[in-house]
C-alpha positions in Angstrom: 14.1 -115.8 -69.9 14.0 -112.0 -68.9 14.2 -111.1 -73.1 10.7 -112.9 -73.4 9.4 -111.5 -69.9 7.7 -108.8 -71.9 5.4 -111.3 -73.8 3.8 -112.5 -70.5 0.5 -111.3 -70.1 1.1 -110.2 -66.1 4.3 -108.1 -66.5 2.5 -106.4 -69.5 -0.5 -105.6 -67.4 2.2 -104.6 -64.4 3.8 -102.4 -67.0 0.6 -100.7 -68.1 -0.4 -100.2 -64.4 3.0 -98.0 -64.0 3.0 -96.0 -66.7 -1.0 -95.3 -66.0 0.2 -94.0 -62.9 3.1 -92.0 -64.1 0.8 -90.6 -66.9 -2.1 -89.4 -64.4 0.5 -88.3 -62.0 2.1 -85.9 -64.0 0.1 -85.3 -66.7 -3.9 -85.4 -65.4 -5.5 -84.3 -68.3 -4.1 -87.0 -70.2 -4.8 -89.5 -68.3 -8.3 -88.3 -67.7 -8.6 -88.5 -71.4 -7.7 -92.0 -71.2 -10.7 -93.6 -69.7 -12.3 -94.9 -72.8 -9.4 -97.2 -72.9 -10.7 -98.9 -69.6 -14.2 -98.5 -70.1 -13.8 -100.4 -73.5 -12.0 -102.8 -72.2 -14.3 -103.7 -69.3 -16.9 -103.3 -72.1 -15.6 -105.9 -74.1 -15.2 -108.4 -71.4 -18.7 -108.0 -70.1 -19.8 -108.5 -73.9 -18.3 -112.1 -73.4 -19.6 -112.7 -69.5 -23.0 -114.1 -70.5 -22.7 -116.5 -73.3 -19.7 -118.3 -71.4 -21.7 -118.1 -67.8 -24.0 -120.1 -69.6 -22.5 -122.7 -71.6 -20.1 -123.3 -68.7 -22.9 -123.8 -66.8 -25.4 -125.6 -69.2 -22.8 -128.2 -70.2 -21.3 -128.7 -66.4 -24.8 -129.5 -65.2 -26.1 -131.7 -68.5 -22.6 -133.6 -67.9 -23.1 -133.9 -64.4 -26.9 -135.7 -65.1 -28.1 -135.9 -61.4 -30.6 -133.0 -60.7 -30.1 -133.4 -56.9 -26.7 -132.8 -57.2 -26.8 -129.7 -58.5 -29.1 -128.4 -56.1 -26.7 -129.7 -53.5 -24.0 -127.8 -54.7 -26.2 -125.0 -54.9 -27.1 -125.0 -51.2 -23.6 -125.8 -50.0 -22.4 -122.4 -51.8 -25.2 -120.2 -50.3 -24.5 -121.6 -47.0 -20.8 -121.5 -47.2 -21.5 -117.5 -48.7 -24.1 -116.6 -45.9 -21.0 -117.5 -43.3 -18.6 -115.7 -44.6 -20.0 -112.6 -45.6 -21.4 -112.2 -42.1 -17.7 -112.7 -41.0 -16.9 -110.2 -43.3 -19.3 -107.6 -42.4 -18.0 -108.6 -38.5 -14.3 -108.2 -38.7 -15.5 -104.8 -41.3 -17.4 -103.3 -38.2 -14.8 -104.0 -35.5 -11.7 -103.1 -37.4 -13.8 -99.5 -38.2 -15.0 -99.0 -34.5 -11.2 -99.7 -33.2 -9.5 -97.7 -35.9 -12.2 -94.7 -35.8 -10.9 -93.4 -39.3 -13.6 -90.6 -38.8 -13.3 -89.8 -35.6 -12.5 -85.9 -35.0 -13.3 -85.1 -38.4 -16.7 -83.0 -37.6 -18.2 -82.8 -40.1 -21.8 -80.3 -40.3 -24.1 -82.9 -42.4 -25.4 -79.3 -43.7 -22.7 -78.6 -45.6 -22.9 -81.7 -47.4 -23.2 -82.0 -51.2 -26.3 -83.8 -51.2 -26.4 -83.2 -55.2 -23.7 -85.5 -55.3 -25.3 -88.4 -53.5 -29.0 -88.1 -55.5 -28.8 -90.6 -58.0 -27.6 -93.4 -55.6 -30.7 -91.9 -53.4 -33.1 -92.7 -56.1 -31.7 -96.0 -56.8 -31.8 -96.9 -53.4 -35.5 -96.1 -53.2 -35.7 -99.3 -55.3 -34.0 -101.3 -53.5 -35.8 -104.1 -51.6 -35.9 -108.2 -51.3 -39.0 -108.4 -53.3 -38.0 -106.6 -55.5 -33.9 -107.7 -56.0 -35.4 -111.8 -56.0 -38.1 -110.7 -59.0 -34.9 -109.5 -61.1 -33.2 -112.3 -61.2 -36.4 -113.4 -63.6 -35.5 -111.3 -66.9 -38.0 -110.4 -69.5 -37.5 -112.9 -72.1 -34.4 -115.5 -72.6 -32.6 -113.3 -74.5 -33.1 -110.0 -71.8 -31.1 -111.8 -69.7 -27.6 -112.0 -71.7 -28.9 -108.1 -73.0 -28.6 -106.5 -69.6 -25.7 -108.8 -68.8 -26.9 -109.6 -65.2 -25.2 -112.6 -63.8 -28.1 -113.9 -61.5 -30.3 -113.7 -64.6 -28.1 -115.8 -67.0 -27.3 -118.1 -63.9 -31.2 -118.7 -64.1 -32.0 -119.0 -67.6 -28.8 -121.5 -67.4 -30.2 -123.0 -64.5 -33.3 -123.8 -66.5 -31.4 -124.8 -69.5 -29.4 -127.2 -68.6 -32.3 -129.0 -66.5 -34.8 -129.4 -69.7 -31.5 -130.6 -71.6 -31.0 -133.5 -69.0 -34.5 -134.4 -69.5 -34.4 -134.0 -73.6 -33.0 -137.6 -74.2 -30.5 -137.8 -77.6 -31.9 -134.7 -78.8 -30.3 -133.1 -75.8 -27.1 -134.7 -76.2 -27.1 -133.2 -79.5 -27.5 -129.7 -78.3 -25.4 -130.2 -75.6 -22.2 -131.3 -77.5 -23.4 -128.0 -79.9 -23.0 -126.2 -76.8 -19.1 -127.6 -75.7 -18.5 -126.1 -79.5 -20.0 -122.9 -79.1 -18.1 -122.6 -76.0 -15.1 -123.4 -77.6 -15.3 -120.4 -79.5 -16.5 -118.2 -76.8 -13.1 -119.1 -75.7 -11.0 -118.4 -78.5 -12.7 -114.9 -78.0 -12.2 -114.6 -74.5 -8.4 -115.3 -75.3 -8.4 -112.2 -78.1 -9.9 -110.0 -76.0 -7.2 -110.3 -73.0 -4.1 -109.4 -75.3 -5.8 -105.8 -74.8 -5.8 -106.2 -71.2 -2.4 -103.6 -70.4 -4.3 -101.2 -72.7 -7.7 -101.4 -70.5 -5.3 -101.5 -67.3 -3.3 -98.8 -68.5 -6.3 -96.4 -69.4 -8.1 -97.0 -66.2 -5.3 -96.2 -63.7 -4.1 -93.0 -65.8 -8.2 -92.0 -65.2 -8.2 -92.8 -61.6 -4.8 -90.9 -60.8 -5.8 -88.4 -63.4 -9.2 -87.5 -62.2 -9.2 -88.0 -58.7 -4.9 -87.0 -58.0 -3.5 -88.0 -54.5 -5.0 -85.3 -52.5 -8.5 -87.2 -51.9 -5.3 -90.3 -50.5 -4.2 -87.6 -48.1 -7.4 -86.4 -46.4 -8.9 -89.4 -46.2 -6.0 -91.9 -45.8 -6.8 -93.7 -42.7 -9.8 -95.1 -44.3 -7.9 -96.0 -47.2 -5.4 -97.6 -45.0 -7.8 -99.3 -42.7 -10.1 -100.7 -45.5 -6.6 -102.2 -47.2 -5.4 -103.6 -44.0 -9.0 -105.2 -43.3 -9.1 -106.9 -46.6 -5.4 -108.1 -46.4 -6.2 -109.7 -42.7 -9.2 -111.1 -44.1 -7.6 -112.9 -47.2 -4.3 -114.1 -45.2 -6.1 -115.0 -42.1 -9.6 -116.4 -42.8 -9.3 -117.1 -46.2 -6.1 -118.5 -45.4 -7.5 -120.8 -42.3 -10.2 -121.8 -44.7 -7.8 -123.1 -47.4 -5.4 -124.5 -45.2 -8.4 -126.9 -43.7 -10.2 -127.6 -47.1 -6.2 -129.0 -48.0 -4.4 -126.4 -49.9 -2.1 -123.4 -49.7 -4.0 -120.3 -50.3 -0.2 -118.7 -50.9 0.1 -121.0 -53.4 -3.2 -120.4 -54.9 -2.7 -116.6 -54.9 0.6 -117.2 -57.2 -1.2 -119.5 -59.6 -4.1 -116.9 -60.6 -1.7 -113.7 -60.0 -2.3 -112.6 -63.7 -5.9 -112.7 -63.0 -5.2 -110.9 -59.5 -3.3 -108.0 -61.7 -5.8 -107.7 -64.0 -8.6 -106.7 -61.5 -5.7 -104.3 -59.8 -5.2 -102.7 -62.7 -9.4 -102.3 -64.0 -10.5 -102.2 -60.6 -13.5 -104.7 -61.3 -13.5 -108.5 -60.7 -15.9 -109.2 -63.4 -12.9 -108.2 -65.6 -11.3 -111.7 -64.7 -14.2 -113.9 -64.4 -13.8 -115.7 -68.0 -10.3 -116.5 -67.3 -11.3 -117.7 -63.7 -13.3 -120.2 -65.1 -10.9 -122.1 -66.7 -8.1 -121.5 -64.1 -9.7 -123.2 -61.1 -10.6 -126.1 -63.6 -6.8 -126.2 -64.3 -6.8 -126.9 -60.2 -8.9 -129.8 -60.2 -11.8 -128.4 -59.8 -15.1 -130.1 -61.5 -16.5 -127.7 -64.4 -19.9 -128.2 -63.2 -18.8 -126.7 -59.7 -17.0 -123.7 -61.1 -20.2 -123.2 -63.5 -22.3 -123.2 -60.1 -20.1 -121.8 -57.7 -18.1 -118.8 -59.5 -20.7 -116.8 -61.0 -23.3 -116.8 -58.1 -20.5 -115.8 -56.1 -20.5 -112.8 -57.8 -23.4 -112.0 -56.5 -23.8 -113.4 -52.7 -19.9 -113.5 -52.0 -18.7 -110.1 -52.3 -16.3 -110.5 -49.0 -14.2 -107.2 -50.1 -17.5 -105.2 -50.8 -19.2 -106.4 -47.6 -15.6 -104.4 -45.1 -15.8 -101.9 -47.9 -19.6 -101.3 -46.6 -19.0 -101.4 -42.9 -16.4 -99.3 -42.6 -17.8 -96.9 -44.7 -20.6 -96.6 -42.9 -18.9 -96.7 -39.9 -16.6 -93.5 -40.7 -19.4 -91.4 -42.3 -21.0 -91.7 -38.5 -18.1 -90.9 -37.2 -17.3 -88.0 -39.2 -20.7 -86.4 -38.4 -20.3 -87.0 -35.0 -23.0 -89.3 -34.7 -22.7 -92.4 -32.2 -24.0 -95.2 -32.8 -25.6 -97.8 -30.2 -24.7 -102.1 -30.8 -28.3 -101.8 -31.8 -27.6 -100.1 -34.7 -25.2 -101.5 -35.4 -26.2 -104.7 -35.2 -29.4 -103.3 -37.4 -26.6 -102.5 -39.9 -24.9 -106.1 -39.9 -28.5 -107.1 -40.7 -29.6 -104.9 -43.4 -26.0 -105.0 -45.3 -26.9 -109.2 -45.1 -29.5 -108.1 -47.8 -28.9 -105.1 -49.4 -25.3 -106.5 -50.3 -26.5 -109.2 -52.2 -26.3 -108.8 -56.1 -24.1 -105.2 -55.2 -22.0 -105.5 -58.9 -18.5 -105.9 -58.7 -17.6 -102.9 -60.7 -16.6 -99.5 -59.6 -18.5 -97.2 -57.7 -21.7 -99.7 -57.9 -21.6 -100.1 -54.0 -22.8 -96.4 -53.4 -26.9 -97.3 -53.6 -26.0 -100.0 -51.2 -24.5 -97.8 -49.0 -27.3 -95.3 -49.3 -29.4 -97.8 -49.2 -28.0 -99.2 -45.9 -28.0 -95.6 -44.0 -31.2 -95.6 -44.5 -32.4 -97.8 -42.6 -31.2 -96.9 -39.5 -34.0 -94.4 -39.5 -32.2 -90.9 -39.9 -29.4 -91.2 -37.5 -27.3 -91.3 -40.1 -27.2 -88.6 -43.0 -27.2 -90.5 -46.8 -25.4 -86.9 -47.8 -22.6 -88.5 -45.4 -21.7 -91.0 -48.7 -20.3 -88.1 -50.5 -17.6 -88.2 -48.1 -16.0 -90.9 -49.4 -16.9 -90.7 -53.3 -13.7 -89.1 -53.6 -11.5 -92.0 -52.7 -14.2 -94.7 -53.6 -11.7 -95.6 -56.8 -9.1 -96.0 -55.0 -10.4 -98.3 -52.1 -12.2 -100.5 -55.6 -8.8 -102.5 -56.1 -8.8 -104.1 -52.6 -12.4 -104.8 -52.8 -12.4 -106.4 -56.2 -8.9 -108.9 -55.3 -10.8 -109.7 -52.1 -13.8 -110.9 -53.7 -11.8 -112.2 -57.0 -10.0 -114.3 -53.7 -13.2 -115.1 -52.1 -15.1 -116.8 -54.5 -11.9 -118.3 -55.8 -11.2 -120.0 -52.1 -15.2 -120.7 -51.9 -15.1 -122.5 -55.3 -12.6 -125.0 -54.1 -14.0 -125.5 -50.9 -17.5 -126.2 -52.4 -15.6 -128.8 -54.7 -13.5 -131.0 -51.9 -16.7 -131.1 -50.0 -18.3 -132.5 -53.1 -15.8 -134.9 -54.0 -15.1 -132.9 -57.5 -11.7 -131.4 -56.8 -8.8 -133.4 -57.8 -5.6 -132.6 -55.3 -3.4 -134.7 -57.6 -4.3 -132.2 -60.4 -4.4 -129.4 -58.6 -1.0 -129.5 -56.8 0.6 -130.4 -60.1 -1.0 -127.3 -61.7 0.4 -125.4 -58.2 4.0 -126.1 -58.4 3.8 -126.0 -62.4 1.7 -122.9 -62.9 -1.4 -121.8 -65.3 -1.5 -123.4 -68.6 -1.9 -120.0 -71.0 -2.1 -122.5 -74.3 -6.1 -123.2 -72.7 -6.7 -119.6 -73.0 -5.5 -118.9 -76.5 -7.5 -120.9 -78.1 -9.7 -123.9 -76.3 -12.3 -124.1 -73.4 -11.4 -126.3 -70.3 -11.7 -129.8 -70.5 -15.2 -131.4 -70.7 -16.4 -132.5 -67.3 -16.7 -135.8 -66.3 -19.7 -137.9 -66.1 
């Protein structure tokens, strides 16, 4: 058993997250250089993202045939998403104002880079409801699988698979086109991962390399505090909301833990989204649910992202000395409701949120304060990606039981016997029922 240990995807990418390490440890300028190993990798994997978000979708909701029904899953999600972020943002703000990572820190907000911080400043500028709900229309079809934005493919998918429904045998034609198409998406999918210790590897020998362990030291309660936050969340909310939706979220956690070490090792959660897909369908879950569920959760059920924002905030007022009132922060709790919707899961992508977020509370808080924590943002990315990777996991199964489209039978089988890897080398999940 341990002589073919090395051919399992997980200890490979466990491997390559080592020597990554060891490599931007010891030697930094090497592992700086390697960071087109993890950029191509994430590359690739985003290449992919679109075309199977929508045929999962398309052919999940043609399958599924009743319109209301997919609405109804749609609403149950949001709701179920709108509740648990706002516990997310809670537990964020309360863990940072008993911890007090920044407190004693003083920092003079003059002395602050504010060159750093000026890109996410003019990005943040354009940030606003109006204008975040207008793109989620794209251009044209096609725009929307160009600029890879999951709420725009969810859309167009949306839209798809409701004219197919309505399209008579001519639709069922295009649909079962569709199931064939996505077969091959799959076998792609499936090539693409054997070069996932490569794209773990390169990005951890960056992130070591680049940023070293000093930026751990200075800033290490914050690190520790946001890790801590995110583990309470996942084993104690998470873990209460499994246990009454009528599974084991330990026993979850084991069966997508190659999924869980390939967003340690790229630090992004959109880097395990295809093979997502098809593991919580190997738990029972209906294909038109994960379709629905999964991919809009990567938009409105960033749980890791929303503690990530609140601390952060949090300790950058601290560190400047500045005090907030429950007013403002309450103010904060309502303005990271909206500006953390559609905040991408990949690395470093939170900072016009954050910037955004500061300011609004008028001034009291200097944006220049976000270049605080640029220098440890990498390393806090891992424990905000596996929370939301968890998140929207836990949410897809819940959305299912209450549905009636998760079967336990199936699901506890695939528990105690583990993922099925012969689904991802070469075949997409099962075709829905209906």
């Amino acid at each position: 058993m341990w002589r073919d240990a090395y051919k399992n995807l997980y200890v490979q990418v466990l491997a390559a997250v080592v020597a990554g390490v060891l490599l931007g440890y010891f030697w930094p300028l090497y592992g700086e250089a390697m960071r087109p190993l993890g950029d191509g990798f994430i590359k690739l994997v985003k290449m992919v993202i679109g075309p199977v978000i929508f045929l999962t979708i398309v052919v999940g909701m043609a399958r599924m045939g009743e319109l209301r029904h997919a609405g109804r899953i749609g609403v149950k999600a949001l709701v179920y998403f709108e509740v648990l972020t706002t516990l997310a943002l809670v537990i964020g703000l309360c863990v940072a104002n008993l911890a007090q990572p920044g407190a004693g820190m003083n920092v003079d907000p003059a002395q602050l880079d504010a060159k750093k911080v000026g890109v996410y400043v003019d990005a943040a500028e354009h940030q606003s409801v109006v204008a975040f709900l207008l793109n989620i229309i794209p251009d044209t079809l096609v725009s929307a699988f160009v600029g890879a934005d999951l709420l725009q493919v969810l859309f167009v998918a949306v839209l798809f698979g409701i004219a197919l429904t309505r399209s008579g045998a001519a639709g069922r034609r295009v649909l079962d086109l569709c199931d064939e198409i996505a077969h091959v998406l799959f076998k792609i999918v499936a090539i693409i991962m054997r070069a996932a210790p490569i794209g773990a590897f390169g990005a951890m020998a960056f992130s070591i390399g680049r940023f070293g362990v000093d930026a751990l030291v200075s800033l290490g309660w914050l690190l520790l505090a946001v890790y801590l936050t995110c583990f309470l969340f996942v084993f104690v909310v998470l873990g209460v909301v499994a246990r009454l939706s009528g599974f084991s979220l330990w026993k979850f956690l084991v069966f997508i833990r190659r999924e869980l070490m390939l967003v340690l090792g790229t630090s992004s959660s959109e880097s395990a989204l295809p093979r997502m897909l098809v593991r919580l369908e190997q738990a029972g879950c209906d294909r038109s649910v994960v379709g629905l569920v999964l991919p809009t959760g990567y938009s409105f059920n960033l749980d890791g992202t929303c503690i990530y924002l609140t601390m952060a905030a949090i300790f950058i007022a601290q560190a400047v000395g500045v005090q907030l009132s429950l007013r403002d922060e309450l103010v904060l709790i309502g303005v990271l409701l909206l500006t953390s919707k559609g905040a991408a899961g990949v690395t470093g992508a939170g900072f016009t949120t954050l910037v955004a977020t500061l300011a609004a509370l008028n001034g009291k808080v200097p944006v220049e304060g976000v270049a605080l924590v640029l220098g440890v943002d990498r390393f806090m990315s891992e424990a905000r990606a596996i929370t939301n990777l968890i998140g929207n996991g836990v949410a897809t199964m819940v959305v299912a039981r209450w549905e009636g489209l998760r079967d336990d039978a199936r699901m506890h089988a695939a528990f105690e016997r583990g993922p099925v890897e012969d689904t991802l080398d070469g075949a997409a999940p099962a075709p829905a029922a209906g």
